[in-house]
C-alpha positions as a printed NumPy array, in Angstrom:
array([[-34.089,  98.761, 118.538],
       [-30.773,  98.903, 120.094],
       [-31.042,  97.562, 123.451],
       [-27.214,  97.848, 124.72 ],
       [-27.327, 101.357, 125.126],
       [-25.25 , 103.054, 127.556],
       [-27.15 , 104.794, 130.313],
       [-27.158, 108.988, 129.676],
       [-24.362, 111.077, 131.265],
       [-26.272, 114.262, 130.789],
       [-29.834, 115.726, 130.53 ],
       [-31.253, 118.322, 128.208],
       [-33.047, 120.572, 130.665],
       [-35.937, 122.947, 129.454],
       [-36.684, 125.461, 131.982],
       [-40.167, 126.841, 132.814],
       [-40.158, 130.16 , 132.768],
       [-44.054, 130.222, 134.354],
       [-44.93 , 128.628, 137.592],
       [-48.034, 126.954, 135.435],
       [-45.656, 124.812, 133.365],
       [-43.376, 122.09 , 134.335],
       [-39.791, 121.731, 133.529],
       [-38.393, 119.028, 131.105],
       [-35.236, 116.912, 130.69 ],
       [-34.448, 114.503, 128.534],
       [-31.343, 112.565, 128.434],
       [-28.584, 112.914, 126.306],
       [-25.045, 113.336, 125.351],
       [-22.112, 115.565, 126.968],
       [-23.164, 117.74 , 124.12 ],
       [-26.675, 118.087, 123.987],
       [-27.93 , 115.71 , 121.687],
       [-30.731, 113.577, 122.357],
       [-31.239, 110.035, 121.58 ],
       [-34.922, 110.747, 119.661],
       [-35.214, 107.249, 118.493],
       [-34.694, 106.237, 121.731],
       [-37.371, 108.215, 123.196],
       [-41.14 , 107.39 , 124.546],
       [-43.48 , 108.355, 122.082],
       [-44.834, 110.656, 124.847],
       [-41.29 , 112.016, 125.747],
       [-40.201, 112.677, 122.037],
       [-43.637, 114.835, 121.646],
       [-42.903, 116.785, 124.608],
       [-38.935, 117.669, 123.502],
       [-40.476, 118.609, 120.098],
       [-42.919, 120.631, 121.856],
       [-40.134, 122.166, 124.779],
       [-38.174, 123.136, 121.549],
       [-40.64 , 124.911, 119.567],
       [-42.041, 126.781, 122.986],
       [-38.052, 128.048, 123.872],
       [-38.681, 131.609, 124.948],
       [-42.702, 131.275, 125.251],
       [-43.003, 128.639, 127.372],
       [-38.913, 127.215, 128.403],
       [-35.68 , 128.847, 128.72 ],
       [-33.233, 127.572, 126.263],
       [-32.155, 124.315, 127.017],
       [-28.811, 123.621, 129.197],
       [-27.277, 120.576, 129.756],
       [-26.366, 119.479, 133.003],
       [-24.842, 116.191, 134.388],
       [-26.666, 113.005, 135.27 ],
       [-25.543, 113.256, 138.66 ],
       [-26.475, 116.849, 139.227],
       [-30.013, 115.714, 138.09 ],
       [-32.403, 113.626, 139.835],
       [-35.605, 113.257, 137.309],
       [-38.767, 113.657, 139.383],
       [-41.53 , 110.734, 138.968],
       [-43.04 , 110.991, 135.678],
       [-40.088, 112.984, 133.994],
       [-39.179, 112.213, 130.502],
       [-37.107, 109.605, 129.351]])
């Protein structure tokens, strides 16, 4: 486990696309890609599940700046 790394710039953010289901970021690089290994178990089960859902569940996935996102309380990480 690496533990000198950097904090994310960006987040991967799934959009709901029903009122039901919660949205879902995940942080990564300026380019999309997410860290898995440094993922929660619980977090890397929900951006497997976000990515298999895209168009049933989530919009496709857009990244957006750190700053530009504020994760709400129990957000994946």
């Amino acid at each position: 486990m690496n533990s000198t790394r950097s904090p994310s710039t960006h987040y991967l953010l799934f959009g709901s696309l029903f009122d039901s289901v919660p949205s879902l970021s995940f942080p990564c690089d300026p380019h999309g890609q997410v860290d898995i290994d440094g993922l929660s178990e619980r977090a890397r089960e929900n951006y497997f599940f976000a990515r298999t859902v895209v168009g049933c569940d989530y919009t496709v996935p857009v990244v957006i700046p750190a700053l530009a996102h504020a994760p709400r309380s129990g957000a994946c990480s």
